[in-house]
C-alpha positions as CSV (number, residue, x, y, z in Angstrom):
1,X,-53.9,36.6,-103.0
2,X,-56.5,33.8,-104.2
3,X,-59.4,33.5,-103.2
4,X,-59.3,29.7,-102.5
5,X,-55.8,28.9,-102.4
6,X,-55.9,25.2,-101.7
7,X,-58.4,24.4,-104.8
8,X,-58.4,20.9,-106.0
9,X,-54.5,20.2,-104.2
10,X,-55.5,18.1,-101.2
11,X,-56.7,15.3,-102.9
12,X,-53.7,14.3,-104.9
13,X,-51.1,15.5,-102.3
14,X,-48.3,13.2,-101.2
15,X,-48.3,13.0,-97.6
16,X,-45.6,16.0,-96.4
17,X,-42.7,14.3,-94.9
18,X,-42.3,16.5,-92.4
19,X,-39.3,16.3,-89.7
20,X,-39.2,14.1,-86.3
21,X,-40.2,15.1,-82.9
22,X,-37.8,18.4,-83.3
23,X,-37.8,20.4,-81.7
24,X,-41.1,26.2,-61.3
25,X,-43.0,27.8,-63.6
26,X,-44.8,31.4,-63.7
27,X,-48.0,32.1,-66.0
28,X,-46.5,33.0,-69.8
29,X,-46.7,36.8,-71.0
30,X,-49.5,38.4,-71.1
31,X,-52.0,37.3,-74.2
32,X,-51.2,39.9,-77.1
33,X,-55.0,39.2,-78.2
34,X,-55.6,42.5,-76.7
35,X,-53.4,44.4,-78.8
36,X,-54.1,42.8,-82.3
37,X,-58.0,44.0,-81.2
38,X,-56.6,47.5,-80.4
39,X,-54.0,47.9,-83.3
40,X,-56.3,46.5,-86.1
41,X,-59.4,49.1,-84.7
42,X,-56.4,51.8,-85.4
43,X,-55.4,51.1,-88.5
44,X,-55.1,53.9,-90.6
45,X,-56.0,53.2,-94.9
46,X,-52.8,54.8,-96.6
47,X,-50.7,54.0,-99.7
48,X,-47.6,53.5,-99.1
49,X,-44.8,55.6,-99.8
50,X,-41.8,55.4,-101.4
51,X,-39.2,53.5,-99.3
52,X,-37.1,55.9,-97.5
53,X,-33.4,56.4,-98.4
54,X,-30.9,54.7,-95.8
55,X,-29.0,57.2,-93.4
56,X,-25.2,57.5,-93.6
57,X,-24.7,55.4,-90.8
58,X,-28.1,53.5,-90.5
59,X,-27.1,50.6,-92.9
60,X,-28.6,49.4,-96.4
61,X,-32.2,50.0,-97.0
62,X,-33.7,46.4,-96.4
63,X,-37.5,47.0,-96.5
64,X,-38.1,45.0,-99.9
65,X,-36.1,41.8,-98.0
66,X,-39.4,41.7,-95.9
67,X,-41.7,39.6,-98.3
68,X,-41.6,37.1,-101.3
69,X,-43.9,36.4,-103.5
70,X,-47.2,34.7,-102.5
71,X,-46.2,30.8,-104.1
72,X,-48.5,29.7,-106.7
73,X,-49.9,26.2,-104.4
74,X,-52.1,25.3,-102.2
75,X,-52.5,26.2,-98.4
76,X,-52.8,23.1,-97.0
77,X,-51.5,19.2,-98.1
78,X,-52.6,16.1,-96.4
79,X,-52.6,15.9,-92.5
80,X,-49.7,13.5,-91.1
81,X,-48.7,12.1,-87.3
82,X,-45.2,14.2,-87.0
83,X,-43.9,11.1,-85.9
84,X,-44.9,8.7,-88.4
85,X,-45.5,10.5,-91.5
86,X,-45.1,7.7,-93.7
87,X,-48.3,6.4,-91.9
88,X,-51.6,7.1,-93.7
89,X,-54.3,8.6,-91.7
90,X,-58.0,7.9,-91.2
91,X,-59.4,10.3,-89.6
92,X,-62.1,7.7,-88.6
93,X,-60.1,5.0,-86.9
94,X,-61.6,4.2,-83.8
95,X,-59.3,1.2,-82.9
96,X,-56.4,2.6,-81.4
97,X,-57.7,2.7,-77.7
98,X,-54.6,0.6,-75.7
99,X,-54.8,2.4,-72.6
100,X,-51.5,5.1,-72.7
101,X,-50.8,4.9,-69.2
102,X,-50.0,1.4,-69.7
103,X,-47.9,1.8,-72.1
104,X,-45.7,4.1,-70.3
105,X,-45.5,1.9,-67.2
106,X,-44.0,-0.7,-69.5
107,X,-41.2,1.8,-70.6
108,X,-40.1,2.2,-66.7
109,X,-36.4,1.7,-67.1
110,X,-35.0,4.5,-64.6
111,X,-33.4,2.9,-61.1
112,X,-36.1,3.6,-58.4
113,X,-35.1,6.3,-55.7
114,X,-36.6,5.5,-52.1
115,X,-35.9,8.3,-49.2
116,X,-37.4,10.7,-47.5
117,X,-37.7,13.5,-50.3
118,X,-40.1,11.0,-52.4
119,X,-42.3,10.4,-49.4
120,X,-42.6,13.8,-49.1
121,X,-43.6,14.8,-52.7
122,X,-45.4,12.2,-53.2
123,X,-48.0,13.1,-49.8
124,X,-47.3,16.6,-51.5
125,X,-49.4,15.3,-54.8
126,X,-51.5,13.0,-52.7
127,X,-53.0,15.6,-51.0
128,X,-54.2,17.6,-54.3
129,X,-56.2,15.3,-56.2
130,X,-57.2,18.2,-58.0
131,X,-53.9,19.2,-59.3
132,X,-53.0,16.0,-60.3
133,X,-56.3,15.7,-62.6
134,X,-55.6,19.2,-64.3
135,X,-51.9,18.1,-65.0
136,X,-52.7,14.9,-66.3
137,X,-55.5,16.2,-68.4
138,X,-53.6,18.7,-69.7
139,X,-50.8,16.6,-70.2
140,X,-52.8,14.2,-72.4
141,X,-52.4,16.3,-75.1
142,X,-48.7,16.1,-75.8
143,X,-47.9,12.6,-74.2
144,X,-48.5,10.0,-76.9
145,X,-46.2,12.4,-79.3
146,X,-43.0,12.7,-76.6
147,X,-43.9,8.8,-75.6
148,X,-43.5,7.6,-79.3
149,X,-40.0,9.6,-79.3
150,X,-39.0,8.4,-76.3
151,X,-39.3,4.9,-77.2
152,X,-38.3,5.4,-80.6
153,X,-35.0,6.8,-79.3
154,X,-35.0,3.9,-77.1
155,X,-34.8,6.0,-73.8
156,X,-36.7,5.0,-70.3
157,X,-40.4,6.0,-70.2
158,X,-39.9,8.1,-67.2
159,X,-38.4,11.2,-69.2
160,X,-41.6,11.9,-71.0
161,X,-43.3,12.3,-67.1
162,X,-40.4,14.9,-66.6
163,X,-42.8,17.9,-68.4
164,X,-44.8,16.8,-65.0
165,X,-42.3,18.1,-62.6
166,X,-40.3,21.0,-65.4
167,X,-43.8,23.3,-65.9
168,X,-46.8,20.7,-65.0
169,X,-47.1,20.5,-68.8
170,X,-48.1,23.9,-69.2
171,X,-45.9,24.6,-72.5
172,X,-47.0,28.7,-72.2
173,X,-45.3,28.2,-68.7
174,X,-42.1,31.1,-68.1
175,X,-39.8,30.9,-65.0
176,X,-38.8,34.1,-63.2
177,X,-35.3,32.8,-64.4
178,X,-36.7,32.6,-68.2
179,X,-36.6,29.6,-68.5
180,X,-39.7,28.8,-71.1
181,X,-42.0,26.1,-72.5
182,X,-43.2,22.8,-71.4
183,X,-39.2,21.7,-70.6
184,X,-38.1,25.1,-69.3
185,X,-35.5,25.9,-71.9
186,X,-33.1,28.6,-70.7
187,X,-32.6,30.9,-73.7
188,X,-28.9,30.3,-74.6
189,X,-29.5,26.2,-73.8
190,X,-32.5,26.7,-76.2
191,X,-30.2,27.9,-78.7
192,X,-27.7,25.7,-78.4
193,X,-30.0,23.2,-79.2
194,X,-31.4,25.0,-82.6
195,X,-34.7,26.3,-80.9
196,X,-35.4,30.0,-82.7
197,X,-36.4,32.4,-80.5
198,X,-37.0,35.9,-82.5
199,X,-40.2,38.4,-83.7
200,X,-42.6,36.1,-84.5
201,X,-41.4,32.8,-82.4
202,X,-40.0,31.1,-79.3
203,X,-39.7,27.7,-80.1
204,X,-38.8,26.8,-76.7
205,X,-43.1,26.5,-76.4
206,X,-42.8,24.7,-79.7
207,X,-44.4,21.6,-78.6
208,X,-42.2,19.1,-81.4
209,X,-39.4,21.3,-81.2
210,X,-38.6,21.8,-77.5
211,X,-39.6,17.8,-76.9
212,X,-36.8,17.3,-79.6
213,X,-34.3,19.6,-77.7
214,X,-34.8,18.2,-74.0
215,X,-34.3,14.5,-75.5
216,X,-31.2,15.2,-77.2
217,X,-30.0,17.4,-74.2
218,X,-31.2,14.3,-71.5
219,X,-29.2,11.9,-74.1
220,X,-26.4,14.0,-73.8
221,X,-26.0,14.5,-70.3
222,X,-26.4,10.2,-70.2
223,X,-23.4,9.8,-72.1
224,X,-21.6,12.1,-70.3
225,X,-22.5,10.8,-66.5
226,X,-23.5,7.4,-67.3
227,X,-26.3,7.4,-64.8
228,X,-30.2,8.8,-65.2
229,X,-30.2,10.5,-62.0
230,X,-27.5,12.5,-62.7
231,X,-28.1,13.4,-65.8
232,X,-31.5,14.7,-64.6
233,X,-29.6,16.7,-61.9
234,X,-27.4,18.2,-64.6
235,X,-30.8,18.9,-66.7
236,X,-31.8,21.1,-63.7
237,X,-28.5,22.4,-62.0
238,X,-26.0,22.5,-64.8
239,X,-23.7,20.1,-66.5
240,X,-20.7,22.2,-64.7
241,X,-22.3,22.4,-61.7
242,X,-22.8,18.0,-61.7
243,X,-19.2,17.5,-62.3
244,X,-17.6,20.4,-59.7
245,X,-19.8,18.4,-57.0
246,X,-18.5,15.1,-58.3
247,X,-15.2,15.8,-58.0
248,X,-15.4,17.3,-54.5
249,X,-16.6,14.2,-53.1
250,X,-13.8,12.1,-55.3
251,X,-11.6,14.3,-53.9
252,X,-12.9,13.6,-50.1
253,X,-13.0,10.0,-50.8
254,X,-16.9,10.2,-51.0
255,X,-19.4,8.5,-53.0
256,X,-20.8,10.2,-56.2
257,X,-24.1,9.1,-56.5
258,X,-26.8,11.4,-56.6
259,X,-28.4,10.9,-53.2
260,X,-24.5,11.4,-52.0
261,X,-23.2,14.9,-53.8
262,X,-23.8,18.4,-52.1
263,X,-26.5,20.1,-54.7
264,X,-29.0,23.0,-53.5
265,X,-32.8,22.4,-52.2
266,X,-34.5,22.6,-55.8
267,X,-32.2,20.0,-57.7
268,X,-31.9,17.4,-54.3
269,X,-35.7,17.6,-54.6
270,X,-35.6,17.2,-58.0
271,X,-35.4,13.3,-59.3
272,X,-37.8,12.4,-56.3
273,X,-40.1,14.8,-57.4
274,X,-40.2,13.0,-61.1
275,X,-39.9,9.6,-58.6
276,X,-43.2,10.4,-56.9
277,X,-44.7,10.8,-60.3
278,X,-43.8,7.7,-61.3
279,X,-45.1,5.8,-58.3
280,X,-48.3,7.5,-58.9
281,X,-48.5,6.7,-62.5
282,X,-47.4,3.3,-62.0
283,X,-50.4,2.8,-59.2
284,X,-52.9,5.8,-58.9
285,X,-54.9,3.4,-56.5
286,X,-52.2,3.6,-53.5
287,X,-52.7,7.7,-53.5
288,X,-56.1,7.5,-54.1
289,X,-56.0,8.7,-57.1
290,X,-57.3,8.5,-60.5
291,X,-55.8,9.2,-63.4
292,X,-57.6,10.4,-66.8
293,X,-58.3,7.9,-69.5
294,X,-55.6,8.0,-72.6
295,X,-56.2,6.2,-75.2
296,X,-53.1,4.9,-77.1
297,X,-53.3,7.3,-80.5
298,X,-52.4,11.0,-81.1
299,X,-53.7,13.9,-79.5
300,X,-53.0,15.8,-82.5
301,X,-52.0,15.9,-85.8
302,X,-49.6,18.4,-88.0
303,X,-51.2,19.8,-90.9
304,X,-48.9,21.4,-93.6
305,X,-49.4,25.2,-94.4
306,X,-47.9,26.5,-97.4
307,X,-49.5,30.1,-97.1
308,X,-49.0,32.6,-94.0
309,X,-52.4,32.6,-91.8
310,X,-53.7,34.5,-88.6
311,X,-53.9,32.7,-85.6
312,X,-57.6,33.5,-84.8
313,X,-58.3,32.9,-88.2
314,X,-56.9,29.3,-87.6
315,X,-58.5,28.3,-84.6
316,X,-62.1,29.7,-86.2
317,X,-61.4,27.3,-89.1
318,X,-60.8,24.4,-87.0
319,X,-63.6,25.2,-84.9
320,X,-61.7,25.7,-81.6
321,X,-61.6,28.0,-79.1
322,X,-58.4,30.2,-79.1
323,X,-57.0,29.0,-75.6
324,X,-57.0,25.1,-77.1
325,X,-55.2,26.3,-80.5
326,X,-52.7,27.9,-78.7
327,X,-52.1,25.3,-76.3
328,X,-50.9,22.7,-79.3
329,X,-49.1,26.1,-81.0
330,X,-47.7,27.8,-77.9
331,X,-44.9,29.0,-80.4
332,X,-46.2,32.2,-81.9
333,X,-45.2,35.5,-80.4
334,X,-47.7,37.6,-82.8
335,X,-51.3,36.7,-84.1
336,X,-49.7,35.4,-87.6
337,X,-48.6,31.9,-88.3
338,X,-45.7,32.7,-91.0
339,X,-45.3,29.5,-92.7
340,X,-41.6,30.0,-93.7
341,X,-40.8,29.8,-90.3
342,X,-43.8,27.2,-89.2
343,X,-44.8,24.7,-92.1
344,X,-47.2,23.4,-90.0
345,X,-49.7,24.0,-87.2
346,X,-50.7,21.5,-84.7
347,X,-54.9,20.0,-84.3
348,X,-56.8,18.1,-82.4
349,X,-57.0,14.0,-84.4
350,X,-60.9,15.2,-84.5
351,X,-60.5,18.6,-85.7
352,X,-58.1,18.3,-89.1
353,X,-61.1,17.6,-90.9
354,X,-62.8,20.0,-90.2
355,X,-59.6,22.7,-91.0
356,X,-59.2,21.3,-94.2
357,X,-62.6,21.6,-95.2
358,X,-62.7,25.1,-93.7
359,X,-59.8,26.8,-95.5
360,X,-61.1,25.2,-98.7
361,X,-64.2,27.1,-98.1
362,X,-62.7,30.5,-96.9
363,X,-62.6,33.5,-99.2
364,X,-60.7,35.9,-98.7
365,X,-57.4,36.6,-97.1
366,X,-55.6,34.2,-94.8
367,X,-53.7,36.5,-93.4
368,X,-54.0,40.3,-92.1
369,X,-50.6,40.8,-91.0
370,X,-47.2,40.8,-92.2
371,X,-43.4,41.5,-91.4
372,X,-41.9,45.2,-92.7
373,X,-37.9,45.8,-92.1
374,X,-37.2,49.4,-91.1
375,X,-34.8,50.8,-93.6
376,X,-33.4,53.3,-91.6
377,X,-33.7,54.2,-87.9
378,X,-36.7,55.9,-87.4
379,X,-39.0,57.2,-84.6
380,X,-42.2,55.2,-84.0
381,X,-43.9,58.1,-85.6
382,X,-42.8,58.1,-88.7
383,X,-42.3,54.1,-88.9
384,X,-46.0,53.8,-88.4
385,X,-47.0,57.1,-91.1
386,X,-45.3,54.9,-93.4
387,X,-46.7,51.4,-92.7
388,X,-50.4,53.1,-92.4
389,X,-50.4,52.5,-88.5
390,X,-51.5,55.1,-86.0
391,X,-48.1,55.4,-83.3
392,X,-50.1,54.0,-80.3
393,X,-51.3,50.8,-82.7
394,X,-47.9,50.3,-84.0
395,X,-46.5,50.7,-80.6
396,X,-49.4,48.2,-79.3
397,X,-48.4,45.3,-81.1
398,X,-45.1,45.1,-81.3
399,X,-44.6,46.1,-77.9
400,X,-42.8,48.8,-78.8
401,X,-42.3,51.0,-75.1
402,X,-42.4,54.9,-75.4
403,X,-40.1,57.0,-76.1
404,X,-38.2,54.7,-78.3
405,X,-36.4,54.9,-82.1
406,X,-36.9,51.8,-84.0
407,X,-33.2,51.1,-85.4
408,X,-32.3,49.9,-89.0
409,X,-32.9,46.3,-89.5
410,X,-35.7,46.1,-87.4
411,X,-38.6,43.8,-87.7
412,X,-42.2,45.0,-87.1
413,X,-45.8,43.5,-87.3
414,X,-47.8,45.5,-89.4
415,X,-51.2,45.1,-91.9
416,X,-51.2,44.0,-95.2
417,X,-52.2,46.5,-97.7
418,X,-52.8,46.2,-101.2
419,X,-49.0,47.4,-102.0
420,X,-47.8,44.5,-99.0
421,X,-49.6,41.5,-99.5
422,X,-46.9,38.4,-99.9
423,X,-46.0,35.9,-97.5
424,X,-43.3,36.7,-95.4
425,X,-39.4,35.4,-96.7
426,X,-38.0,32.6,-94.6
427,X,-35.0,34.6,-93.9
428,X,-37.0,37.1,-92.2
429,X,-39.3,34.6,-90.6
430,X,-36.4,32.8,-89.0
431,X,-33.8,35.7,-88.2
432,X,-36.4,38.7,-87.7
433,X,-35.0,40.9,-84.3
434,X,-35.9,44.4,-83.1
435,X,-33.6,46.9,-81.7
436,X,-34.6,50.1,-80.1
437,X,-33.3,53.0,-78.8
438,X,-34.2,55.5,-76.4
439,X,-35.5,58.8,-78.6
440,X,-33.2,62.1,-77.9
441,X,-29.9,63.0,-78.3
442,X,-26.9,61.3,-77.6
443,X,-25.5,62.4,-73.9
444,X,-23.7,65.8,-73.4
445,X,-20.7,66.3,-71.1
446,X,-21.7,69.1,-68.9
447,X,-18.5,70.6,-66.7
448,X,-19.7,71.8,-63.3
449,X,-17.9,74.3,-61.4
450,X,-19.0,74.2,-57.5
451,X,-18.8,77.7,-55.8
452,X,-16.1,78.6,-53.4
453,X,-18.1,80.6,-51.0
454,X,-20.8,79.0,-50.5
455,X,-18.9,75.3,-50.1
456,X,-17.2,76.7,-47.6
457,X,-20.3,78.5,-46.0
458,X,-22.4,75.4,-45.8
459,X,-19.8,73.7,-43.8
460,X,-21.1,73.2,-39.9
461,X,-17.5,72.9,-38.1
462,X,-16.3,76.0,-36.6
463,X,-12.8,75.8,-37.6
464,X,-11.5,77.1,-40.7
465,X,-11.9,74.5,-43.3
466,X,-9.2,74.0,-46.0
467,X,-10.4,75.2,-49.9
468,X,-12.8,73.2,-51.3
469,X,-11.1,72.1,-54.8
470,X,-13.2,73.0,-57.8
471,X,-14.8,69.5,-58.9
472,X,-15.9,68.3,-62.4
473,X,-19.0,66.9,-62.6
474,X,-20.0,64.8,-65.6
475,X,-23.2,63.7,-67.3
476,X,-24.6,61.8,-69.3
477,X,-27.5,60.5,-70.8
478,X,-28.0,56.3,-70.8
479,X,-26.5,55.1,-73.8
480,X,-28.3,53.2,-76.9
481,X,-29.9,50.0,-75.7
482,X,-30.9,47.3,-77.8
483,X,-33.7,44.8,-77.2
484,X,-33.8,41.3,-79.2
485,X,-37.4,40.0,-78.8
């Protein structure tokens, strides 16, 4: 790798036209900081050996598919606003100060609910002033982006409050139904709206990813019900679910509004949940509350990568702490950005300066870690002997549990050596899984022949007792599992 690998590029770069907005809750998995501390104190300085030879029924060695060659240009190009990239940035405009808030309270165009459930959440919020500050804070970071798409898509302002009621715009935030990210994503909705969820990524957190997925999703269910509270229903409860209640009340001769269909207690509470929001966004003073000042600009900006980088690394060059980088890049699943698979990483409007000026002062490696395919199923053992690793370290950061085979195909997190130093391949970036299976042999059946005499001696009853008939009993060891992470 270069030394300086962004040289003399940024100044003649063309802004990066990168792609539109694209794509309760429970805290988010533990932090895997621990384990990259743990696993790089562990690793072991070997050279590595020749790949291994595929097994007969283990599948084509794929080791050398794990890397490309490091591209000869620079890190980093010319920071842009993901939603307007053709929009030149100064880093030193101080003008854009229209106050957010009222900008979103012009975009109302949802009907109003009034009932009972609104009164009630909205005392609910009242009540914890606190709560409402944190939520609004935190969501301060990602509003002005999910506003601009909102009203660029021409939608009602009221959908980009909605991360308020889906995860309290916590985009780390999981669901004890796993449901993830700031718009709770389920994983097969996530995927049926293009958010990758493998190795290295979930972008179900990806703050422009997810936001594009929940819009297209809420536009979706608009079309298909015609009406804003009902497509929110369906948001939370199912599309299926929306239309079975509809027609039971068609069929009873009932209305089909929302206040009006049978629904369970989370979705009825649902809509005036994002209603009480509203009210209180629309006047804090009535609650007495007060809402944090937003000025009318973006939180952050998307800086291109070109080159693979740690995450700590990252943060240290923008001069942020860790929490704050993650919380605009809530994506990564390992403590490696993999630029393949994420062109771009996400910074403060006051920070992008100082990145840029960073990485063109760094020397050294931008990243420690990289991807390595298993050729052949393997135990952890042997998979970390060849990658350099000791077995716990490996284990440790790929969350590997014990007693496990790492299958063909796999994907694993491991350290860059002089012999594995490119950039990870975007094939292997976007598709990367791991399957496991449990280490042993494959289940025996074991025939069991139960003794006459003493079947018919441990029987209590006094009268004679009819021959026990000789009984098979099988067993069997739990068969291969396979985990996708």
């Amino acid at each position: 790798m270069r030394s300086s690998p962004i040289a003399t590029a940024l100044g003649a770069a063309a802004l990066l036209a990168v792609s539109m907005l694209t794509g309760c809750a429970t805290p988010a998995p533990a932090d895997t900081n621990a384990a990259v501390t743990q696993a790089a104190a562990e690793i072991v300085a070997v050279q590595d050996p020749a790949p291994a030879s595929p097994t007969a029924g283990g599948g084509p060695a794929v080791a050398a598919a794990s890397t490309v060659a490091a591209p000869e240009e620079p890190a980093l190009e010319a920071p842009v606003d993901p939603l307007r990239p053709e929009v030149s940035i100064d880093l030193n405009d101080s003008t854009a100060q229209t106050d957010l808030w009222q900008r979103v309270r012009n975009g109302f165009g949802i009907a109003d609910l009034d009932d009972a459930f609104v009164r009630k959440r909205e005392y609910f919020y009242a009540r914890q002033p606190d709560y409402v500050q944190r939520m609004a804070e935190r969501g301060g970071r990602y509003l002005f982006h999910i506003v601009e798409e909102v009203q660029r898509r021409n939608l009602p302002s009221e959908l980009a409050l909605l991360p308020f009621v889906e995860s309290a715009f916590n985009p780390q935030a999981m669901s004890s139904a796993r449901a993830s990210g700031m718009w709770q994503f389920m994983p097969g909705t996530g995927r049926d709206f293009a958010l990758k969820q493998n190795v290295f990524r979930d972008d179900r957190r990806d703050v422009l990813a997810s936001t594009r997925a929940a819009l297209d999703y809420l536009t979706r269910l608009h079309d298909m019900f015609g009406d804003w509270h009902l497509a929110l229903a369906a948001y939370n409860w199912g599309e299926g679910n929306v239309q079975r209640a509809i027609m039971r009340n068609q069929r009873a001769g009932l209305p089909t509004d929302y206040s009006s269909l049978k629904m369970p207690a989370e979705t009825r509470d649902y809509v005036p949940k994002l209603q009480a929001v509203k009210n209180i966004i629309a006047n804090p003073q009535a609650f007495a509350l007060t809402l944090p000042t937003l000025g009318n600009h973006p939180y952050f900006l998307s800086v291109p990568i070109a080159r693979d980088i740690d995450v700590v690394l990252a943060a240290r060059l923008a001069e942020l702490p860790l929490s704050e980088f993650q919380a605009l890049n809530p994506q990564m699943n390992k403590p490696v950005i993999l630029a393949a698979g994420t062109p771009q990483v996400l910074l403060p409007y006051d920070n992008v300066g100082t990145f840029i000026s960073g990485v063109e002062q760094h020397r050294g490696p931008l990243a420690t870690w990289t991807a390595w395919v298993a050729p052949k199923s393997m135990k952890t053992a042997q998979a970390a002997q060849q990658v350099g690793m000791t077995e716990a370290a490996l284990r440790s950061i790929n969350n590997i549990p014990p007693n496990m085979v790492v299958k063909a195909g796999s994907t694993l997190l491991v350290p860059r050596t002089a012999q594995r130093h490119t950039d990870v391949s975007e094939q292997v970036a976007d598709h990367a899984v791991m399957a496991l299976a449990p280490d042993g042999p494959r289940g025996k059946r074991v025939a069991l022949r139960a003794d006459k005499k003493k079947v018919a001696a441990s029987k209590p009853s006094a009268k004679p007792s009819a021959k026990p008939s000789a009984k098979a009993v099988k067993v069997a060891a739990a068969p291969s599992a396979t985990v996708k992470r």
